[in-house]
N, C-alpha and C positions, 0 to 999 in steps of 0.2 A: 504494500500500500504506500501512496506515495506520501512523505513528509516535508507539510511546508515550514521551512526552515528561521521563519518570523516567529511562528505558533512555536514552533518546538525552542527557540529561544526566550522567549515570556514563558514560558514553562518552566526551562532551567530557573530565569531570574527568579518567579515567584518560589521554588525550591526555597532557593539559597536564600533569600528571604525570609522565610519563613522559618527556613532552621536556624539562622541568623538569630531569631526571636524565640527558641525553643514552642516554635507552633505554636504562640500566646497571641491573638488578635490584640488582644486588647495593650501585650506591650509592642505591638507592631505599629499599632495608631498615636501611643501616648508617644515613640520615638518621632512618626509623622509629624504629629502637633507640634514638637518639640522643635522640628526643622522646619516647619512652617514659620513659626514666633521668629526665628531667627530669621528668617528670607524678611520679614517685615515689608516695609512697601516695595518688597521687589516682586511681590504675585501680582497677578493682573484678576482684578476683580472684574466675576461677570455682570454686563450691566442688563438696567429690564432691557426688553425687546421692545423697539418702539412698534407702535403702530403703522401695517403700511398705508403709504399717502396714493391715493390716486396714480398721481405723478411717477411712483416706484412703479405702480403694478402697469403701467400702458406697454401694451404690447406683448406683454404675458398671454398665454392660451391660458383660456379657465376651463376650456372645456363645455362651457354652458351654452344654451340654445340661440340666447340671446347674443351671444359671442358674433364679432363680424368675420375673424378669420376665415381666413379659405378652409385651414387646420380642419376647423370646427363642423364644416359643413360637406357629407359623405359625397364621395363622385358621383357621378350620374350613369 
């Protein structure tokens, strides 16, 4: 069977991870937290998601009936 070689690397990492922390989730997260506090303003906080404007969606396919795309409208 074939092995992709990404997966079977995050497998290794999560291993050595994990026995890194003798299999304790919970001291695997408090070390996380621990490097997080220290990145300090160096994470990039997710922001809301705005709302989109008209203007963003023109030219989008919606898909919908009312749609003027050609996309939109089956051949004849």
């Amino acid at each position: 069977m074939w092995e992709d070689p990404i997966v079977a690397e995050v497998h290794r990492t999560r291993e050595k991870l994990a026995a890194q922390f003798n299999f304790d989730v919970s001291a695997f997260f408090a070390d996380l937290r621990k490097r997080q506090a220290a990145l300090g303003g160096r994470l990039v906080h997710p922001k809301k998601r705005a709302e989109p404007t008209a203007e963003a969606d023109r030219g989008r396919h919606s898909g919908s009936p009312e749609s003027t795309s050609s996309e939109a409208t089956p051949a004849a």
